[in-house]
Structure formats: structure tokens, C-alpha cells
C-alpha positions in Angstrom: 1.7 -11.1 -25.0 2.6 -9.3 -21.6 4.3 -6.4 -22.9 1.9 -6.2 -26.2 -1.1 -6.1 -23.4 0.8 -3.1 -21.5 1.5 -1.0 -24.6 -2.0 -1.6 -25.4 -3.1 -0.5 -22.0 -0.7 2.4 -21.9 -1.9 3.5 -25.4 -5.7 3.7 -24.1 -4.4 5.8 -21.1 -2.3 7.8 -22.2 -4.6 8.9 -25.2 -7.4 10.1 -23.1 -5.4 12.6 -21.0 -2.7 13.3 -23.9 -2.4 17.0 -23.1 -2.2 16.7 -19.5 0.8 14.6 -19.9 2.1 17.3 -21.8 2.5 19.9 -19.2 3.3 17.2 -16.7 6.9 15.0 -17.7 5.6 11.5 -17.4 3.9 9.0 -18.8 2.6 5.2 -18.1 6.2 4.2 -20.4 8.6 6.1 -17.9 6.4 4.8 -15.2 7.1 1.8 -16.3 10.8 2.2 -16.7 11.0 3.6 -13.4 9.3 0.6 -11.8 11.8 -1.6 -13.8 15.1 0.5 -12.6 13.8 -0.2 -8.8 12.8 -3.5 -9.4 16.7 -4.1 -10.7 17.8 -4.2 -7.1 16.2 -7.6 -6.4 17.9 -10.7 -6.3 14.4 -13.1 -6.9 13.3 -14.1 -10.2 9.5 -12.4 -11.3 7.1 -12.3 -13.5 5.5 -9.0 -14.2 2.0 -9.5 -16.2 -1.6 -7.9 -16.6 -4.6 -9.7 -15.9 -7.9 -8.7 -17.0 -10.8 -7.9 -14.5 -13.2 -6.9 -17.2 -15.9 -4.3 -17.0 -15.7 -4.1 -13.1 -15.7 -0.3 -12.7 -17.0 1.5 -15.9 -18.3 0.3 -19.3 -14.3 -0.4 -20.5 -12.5 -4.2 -19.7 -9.6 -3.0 -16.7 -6.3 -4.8 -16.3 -4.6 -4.8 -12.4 -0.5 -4.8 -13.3 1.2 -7.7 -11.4 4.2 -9.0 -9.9 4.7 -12.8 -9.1 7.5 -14.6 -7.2 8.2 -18.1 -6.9 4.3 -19.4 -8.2 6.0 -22.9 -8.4 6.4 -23.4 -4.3 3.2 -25.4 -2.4 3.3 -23.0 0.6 0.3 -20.6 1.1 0.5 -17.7 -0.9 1.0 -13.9 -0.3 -1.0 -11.6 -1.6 0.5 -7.3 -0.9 -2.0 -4.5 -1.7 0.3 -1.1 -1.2 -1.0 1.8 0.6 -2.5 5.6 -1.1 -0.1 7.0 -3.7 2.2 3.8 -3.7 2.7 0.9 -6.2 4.4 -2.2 -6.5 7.5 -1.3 -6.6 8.2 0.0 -2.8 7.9 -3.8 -1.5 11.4 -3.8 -2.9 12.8 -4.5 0.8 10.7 -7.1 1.4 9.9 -9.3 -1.8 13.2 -11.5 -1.5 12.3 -12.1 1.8 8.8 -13.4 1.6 9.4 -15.1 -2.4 12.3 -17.0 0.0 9.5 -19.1 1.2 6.3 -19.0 -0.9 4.1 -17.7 -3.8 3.8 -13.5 -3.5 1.5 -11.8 -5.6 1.7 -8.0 -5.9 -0.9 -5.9 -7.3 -1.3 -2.0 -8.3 -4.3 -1.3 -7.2 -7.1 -0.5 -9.8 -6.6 3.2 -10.2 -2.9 3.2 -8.9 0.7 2.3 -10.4 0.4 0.6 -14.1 -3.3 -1.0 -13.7 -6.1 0.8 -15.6 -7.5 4.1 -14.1 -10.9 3.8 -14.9 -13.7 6.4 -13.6 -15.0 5.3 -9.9 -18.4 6.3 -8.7 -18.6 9.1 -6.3 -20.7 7.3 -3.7 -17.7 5.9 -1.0 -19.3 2.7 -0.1 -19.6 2.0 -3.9 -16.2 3.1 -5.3 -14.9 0.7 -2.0 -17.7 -1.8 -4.0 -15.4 -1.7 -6.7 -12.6 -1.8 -5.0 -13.7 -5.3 -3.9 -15.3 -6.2 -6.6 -11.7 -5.5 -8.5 -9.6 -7.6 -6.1 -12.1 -10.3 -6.5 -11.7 -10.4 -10.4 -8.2 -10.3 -10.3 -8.2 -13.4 -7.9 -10.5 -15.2 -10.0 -8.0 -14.9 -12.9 -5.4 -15.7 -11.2 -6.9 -19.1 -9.2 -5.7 -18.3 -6.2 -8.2 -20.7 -3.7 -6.9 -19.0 -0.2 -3.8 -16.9 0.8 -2.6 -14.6 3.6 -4.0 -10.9 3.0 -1.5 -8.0 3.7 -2.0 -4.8 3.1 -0.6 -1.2 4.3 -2.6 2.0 5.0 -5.1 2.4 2.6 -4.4 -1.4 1.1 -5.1 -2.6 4.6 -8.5 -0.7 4.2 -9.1 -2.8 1.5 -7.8 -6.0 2.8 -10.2 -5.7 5.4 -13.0 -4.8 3.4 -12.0 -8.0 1.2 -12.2 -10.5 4.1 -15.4 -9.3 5.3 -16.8 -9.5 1.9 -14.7 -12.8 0.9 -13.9 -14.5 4.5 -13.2 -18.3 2.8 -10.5 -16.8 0.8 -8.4 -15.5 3.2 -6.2 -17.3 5.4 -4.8 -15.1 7.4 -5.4 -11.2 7.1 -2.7 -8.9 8.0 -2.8 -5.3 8.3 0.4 -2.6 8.6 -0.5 0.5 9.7 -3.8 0.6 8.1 -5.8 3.9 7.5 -9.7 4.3 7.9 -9.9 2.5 11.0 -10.8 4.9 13.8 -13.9 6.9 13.5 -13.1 10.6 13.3 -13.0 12.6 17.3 -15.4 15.1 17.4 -13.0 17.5 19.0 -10.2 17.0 16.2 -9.2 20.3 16.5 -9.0 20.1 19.8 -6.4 17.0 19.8 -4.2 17.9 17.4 -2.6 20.8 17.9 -2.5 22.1 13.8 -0.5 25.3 13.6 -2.8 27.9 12.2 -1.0 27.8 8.5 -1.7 24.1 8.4 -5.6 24.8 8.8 -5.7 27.4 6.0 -3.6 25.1 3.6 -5.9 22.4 4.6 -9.2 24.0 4.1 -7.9 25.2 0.7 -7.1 21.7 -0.2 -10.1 20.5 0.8 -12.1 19.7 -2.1 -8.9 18.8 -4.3 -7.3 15.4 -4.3 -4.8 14.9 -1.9 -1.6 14.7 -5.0 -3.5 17.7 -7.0 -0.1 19.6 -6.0 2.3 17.2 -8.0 0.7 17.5 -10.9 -0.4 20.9 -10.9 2.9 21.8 -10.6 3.6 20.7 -13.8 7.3 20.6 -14.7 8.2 21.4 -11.2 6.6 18.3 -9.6 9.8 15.5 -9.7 11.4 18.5 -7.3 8.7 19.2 -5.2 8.5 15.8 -4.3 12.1 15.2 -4.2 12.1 18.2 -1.7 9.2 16.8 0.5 10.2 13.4 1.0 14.0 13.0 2.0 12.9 11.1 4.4 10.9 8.6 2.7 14.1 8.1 0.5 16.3 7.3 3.1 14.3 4.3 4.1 15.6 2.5 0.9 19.4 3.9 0.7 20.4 1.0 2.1 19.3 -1.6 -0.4 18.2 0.8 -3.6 20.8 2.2 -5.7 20.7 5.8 -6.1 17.6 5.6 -4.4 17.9 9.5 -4.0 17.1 9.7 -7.8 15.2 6.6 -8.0 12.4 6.6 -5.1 11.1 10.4 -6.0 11.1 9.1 -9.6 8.8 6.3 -8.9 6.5 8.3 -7.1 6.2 10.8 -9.1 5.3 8.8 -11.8 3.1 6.8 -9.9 1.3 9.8 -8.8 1.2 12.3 -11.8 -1.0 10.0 -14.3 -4.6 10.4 -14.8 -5.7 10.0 -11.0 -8.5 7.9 -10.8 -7.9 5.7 -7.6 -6.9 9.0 -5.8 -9.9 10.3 -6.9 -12.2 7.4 -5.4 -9.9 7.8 -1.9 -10.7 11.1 -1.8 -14.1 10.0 -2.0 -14.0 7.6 0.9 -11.9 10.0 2.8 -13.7 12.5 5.7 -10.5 14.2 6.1 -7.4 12.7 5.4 -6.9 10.4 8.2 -10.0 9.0 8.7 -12.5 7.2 6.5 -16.5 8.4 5.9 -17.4 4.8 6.7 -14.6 3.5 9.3 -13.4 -0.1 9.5 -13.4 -0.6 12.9 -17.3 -0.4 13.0 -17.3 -3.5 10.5 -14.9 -5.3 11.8 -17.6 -7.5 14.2 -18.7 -8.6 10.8 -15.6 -10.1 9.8 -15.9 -14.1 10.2 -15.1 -15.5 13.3 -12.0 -17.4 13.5 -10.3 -15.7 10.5 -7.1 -15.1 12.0 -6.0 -11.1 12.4 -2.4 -9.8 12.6 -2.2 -5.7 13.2 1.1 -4.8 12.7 1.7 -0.5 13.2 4.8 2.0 13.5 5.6 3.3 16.9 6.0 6.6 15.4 3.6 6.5 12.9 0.5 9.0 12.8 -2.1 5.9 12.4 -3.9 5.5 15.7 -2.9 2.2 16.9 -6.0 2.0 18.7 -8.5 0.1 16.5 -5.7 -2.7 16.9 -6.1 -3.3 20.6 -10.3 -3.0 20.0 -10.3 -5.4 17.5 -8.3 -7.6 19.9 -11.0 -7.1 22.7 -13.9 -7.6 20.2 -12.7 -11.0 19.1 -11.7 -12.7 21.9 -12.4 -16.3 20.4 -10.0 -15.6 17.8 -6.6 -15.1 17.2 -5.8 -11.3 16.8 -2.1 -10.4 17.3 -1.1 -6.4 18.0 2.8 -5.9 17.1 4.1 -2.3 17.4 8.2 -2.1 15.5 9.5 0.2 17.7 11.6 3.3 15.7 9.1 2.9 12.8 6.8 4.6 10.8 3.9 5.0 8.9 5.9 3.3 6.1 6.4 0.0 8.7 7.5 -2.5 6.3 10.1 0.1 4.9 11.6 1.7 8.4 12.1 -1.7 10.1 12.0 -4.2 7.1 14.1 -6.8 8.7 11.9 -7.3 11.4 8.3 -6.6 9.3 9.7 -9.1 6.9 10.5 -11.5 9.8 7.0 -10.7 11.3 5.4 -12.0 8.1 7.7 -15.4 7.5 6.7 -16.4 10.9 3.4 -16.4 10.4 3.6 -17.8 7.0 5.5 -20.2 8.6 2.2 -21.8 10.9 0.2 -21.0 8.0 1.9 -23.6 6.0 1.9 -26.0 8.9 -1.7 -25.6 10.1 -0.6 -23.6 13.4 -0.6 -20.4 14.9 1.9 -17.9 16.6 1.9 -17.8 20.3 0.3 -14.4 21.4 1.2 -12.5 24.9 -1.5 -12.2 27.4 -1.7 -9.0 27.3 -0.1 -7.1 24.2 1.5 -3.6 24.9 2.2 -1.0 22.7 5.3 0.3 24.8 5.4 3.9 22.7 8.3 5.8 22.5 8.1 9.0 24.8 6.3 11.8 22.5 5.3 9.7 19.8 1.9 8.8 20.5 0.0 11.8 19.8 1.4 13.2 16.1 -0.6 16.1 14.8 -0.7 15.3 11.2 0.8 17.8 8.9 0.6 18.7 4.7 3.4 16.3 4.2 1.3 13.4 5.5 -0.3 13.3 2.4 2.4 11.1 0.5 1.8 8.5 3.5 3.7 9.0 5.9 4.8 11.9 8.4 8.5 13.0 7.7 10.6 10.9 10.0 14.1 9.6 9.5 13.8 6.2 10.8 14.9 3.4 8.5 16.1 -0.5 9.1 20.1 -0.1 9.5 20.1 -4.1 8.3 19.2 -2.8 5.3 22.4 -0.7 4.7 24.3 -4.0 3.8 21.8 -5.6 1.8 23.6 -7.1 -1.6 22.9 -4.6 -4.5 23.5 -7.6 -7.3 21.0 -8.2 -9.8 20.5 -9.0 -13.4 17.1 -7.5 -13.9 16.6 -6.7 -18.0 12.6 -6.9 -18.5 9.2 -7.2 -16.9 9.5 -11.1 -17.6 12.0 -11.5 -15.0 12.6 -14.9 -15.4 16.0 -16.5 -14.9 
């Protein structure tokens, strides 16, 4: 029923932007055998499955694609929403980890990866609306009563927009490097120092969705991507076979379909790093005693910032600030060992009714000439270039028996 449901899906799709497809070389079935070649490195048993969300953006029934690990264990489950331009697929370092100990749930984001790209509204606080209203669905579906929230960049966005809207379902939120926080200086230009060919490319761009490149670039696109990110592919050497071929391929096909969630983040976007309505002047809204974990990149371009405010403005509640030194934007990818222990830890007192100890008083501890990244073109796949990556990775176990989307052993 699964895969009859995604051909279904990938029919609709695919049929309403036919000739676009045709001058770019993918399509939601290669996107889907790309997800299934990265997927082939785990060593967990999952289930990969659509669930309907119905009418929740448009006037056609949506379906959010889905990964599930270990749905049989009593612990608290995990819920991952992936960051701008990402999918399911690039929690690869981090799902045998976290499935080790309880349910995970992994969603593409409506608009994203293999869910349904419907049309969002071009009014930011109601395509965010949606957003919600999206996740909501989905956890309806599912029957999940309460689980820890964790999302990364613009799925931390979300996440926190979720919890504010939907406080009693979440036990814990936890957000990795997330974007839209900060409101935007006045005196950006000011503050980061953007060479003068970066402005002009910018203000070209401006009006364009952030990918628009990849996929007007046509047949060129896999290489231009391949070229931009080496970085970004490096973070998964270590666990991902042929991840040199493999990564870009993900993205690429993640990011040259019909792009409708890029679409609504470009309409909640006021530049790229910053959000028109940002987080951090919601976040006194949030429910008090909802635990908070931040968790950010010492080298990332996300201000951590908004991690040590939120810390002061909820004082009666737990709110821990970690900061992986040698990391990224892409946190959970550069130092995956220690995100992934991070996250079990906390899990861990969630299961048992507790809570992590928390220092006095948190420090960031930046690493000299980190702190103040200008952000550059290449931001725009989510992360500055930057060649950090968790070395206990490089020895991770590449066995695996992975044949089908119902990954089931």
C-alpha cells in the first residue's frame, strides 16, 4: 500500500511540472532511489511510509514521507524536522544512535524531500500557519500523545513555532542551530563585511528562491552542486559510501523538484539569515516549564545569541545552551558523536521523569575568529563551507542489508 501510495503521489507530481523535469535530470523516482542508496548505510531496521494530512495547504489531500525506527520501544519518542533544502535522509549519522533507545519519527517537510509540494500562500505568517497546521496533521495520524521536538535551522523554526502553538505535545523541544531567530541588525551591512561581488550576486538573487540556480542550470546542476559543497560531503565520508557521489545526488534531487517549500521559505525569509517575523520575539509565549535545549556549531554562521536570551527570559525553566566546539552549521553532521550523545542524554531523563544538570552559567567558549562569519552565496545550501567533520565517524561499520522502503528485518 506504501509504495502504491508513493507512485501515486509521485505520478500527481511529476505530471504537473513534466517539462521542467525534462530540462532538469531528476525526478521524485530517482529521488527516491537516491534516498534509498543513503539510507543503505544504516544498520537499524525502518519503516518508510506516507501519511495523509489532507487538504491542509491547498484544495488537494497532501502526504508528509516518513521514516520510523523502533515504534515497538515504551520510551518517549523522537520526532527530527531537517533544516531548508534537506530531507530525511542526511540524519543518516545519527538515526542508529537515537532508534538504539526509542521510537524516531522522521519527516520531509511538506514542500521538501518526497512529501507533497503543494502551493503555500504568500503571506509568511500563514504559509508558517501551514507549516503547523501540516505537522499537526501528520501527528494526528500517526498518534503520537507527546515526544521530544528536534529540529535543525529552518526545522528548528518550525519546532518552535509547533510548541508555542501545540505546548502539551511536546516534551522536550530541542533546537540545532536553528535559523529565524535573531531579528535582523539594522546596520547589516555594517557587520558583515560582504565583498562587493557578494552584494551584486545578492541583490540579483533577491527576488528568486534561494536553489533557483540548481535548477536553472538544468543539466549542469548535479555539478554545480557537487562543486559547491565538498565540504558538506566530507561530513559523511566517514560512515556513507561513496558519499562523494552519493550526498550531491541526494541534494540535488531533493532540491531540483517542483519547489514549493522553498518557495514558502523564501516567503518567511527577510534576507537569508533572518526571518520577517523572528522567533526570539515569540519565544515568551512558549509555555512555561516546557523544557528548551539550544544546541549550535561553534563555527557556524547562526548567531548563537537568541540561545543565551532565551536562557535569561526563562529563568523558571530549564533551558540548556551547548555549543560542539569544531562544528558547523550542519551540527548534528560535523560532530555527530557528541550531537547524538547530546540527544540520548536527554532522552534518557525524559524516559525517567528527570532533567540534565545545567552549569550556572553556560559559556559559549568560541573558537578565535569564528564568531563573526560574514555569510556568503554558498550559505545558501545551509551551511557556510567548512571542513569540519566528527573523525569517530570515519570508523563507523558500513554493513547493511537495506533492499526497500519497508525496511523491515
Amino acid at each position: 500500500m506504501t509504495e502504491e501510495l508513493g507512485v501515486e503521489v509521485e505520478r500527481q507530481q511529476e505530471s504537473w511540472f513534466g517539462s521542467w523535469l525534462r530540462w532538469c535530470p531528476t525526478s521524485l523516482s530517482l529521488l527516491r532511489e537516491a534516498e534509498k542508496v543513503l539510507l543503505s548505510n544504516l544498520k537499524s531496521s525502518y519503516r518508510g511510509w506516507y501519511v495523509s494530512v489532507g487538504c491542509v495547504v491547498g484544495s488537494q489531500e497532501s502526504h508528509v514521507w516518513t521514516l520510523s525506527f523502533n515504534e515497538d520501544s515504551n520510551n518517549m519518542p523522537l520526532v527530527l524536522l531537517h533544516g531548508f533544502g534537506s530531507g530525511v535522509g542526511l540524519w543518516c549519522l545519527n538515526f542508529d544512535s537515537f532508534a538504539a533507545h526509542r521510537p524516531v519519527y522522521a519527516i520531509d517537510i511538506l514542500g521538501f524531500g518526497r512529501s507533497s509540494r503543494p502551493g503555500f500562500t504568500k503571506d509568511p505568517l500563514e504559509a508558517e500557519r501551514e507549516f503547523i497546521m501540516s505537522i499537526e496533521a501528520w501527528r494526528e495520524k500517526v498518534g503520537l500523545e507527546k515526544f521530544i521536538l528536534l529540529g535543525h535551522s529552518f526545522g528548528g523554526f518550525l519546532a518552535a513555532s509547533y510548541a508555542i502553538k501545540h505546548p502539551e505535545r511536546v516534551h522536550h523541544l530541542v533546537l540545532a542551530d536553528p535559523w529565524g531567530f535573531p531579528e535582523r541588525p539594522l546596520d547589516v551591512g555594517e557587520r558583515y563585511k560582504f565583498p562587493l561581488w557578494v552584494k551584486a550576486v545578492a541583490a540579483i538573487l533577491q527576488p528568486f528562491n534561494p536553489l533557483s540556480v540548481i535548477r536553472t542550470a538544468g543539466p549542469w546542476g548535479p555539478r554545480i552542486l557537487k562543486n559547491a559543497r565538498p565540504d558538506l560531503i566530507r561530513k559523511f565520508s566517514g560512515m556513507v559510501k561513496d558519499a562523494e557521489e552519493v550526498i550531491p545526488n541526494y541534494l540535488y534531487h531533493c532540491n531540483a523538484q517542483n519547489p514549493s517549500g522553498e518557495s514558502a521559505f523564501h516567503t518567511l525569509m527577510a534576507g537569508f539569515g533572518w526571518a520577517k517575523y523572528p522567533m526570539i520575539q515569540r519565544m515568551d509565549s512558549l509555555r512555561k516549564g516546557l523544557p528548551i535545549t539550544l544546541i549550535y556549531g561553534s563555527r557556524s554562521w547562526v548567531d548563537h545569541d537568541p540561545g543565551f536570551q532565551i536562557k535569561y527570559m526563562r529563568r523558571d525553566t530549564f533551558v540548556d545552551v551547548q555549543v560542539i566546539q569544531g562544528a558547523g552549521h550542519h551540527v548534528y553532521a560535523d560532530r555527530a558523536q557528541t550531537f547524538n550523545n547530546i540527544i540520548n542524554t536527554l532522552g534518557w531523563h525524559s524516559d525517567n521523569g528527570t532533567l540534565p544538570e545545567l552549569e550556572s552559567e553556560p559559556s559559549e567558549n568560541p573558537e578565535p575568529g569564528t564568531r563573526d562569519v560574514a555569510m556568503t552565496i554558498t550559505s545558501m545550501i545551509n551551511v557556510r563551507n567548512d571542513t569540519t567533520r566528527d573523525e569517530a565517524t570515519a570508523v563507523t561499520d558500513l554493513t547493511n542489508t537495506a533492499e526497500s522502503d519497508d525496511h523491515l528485518n
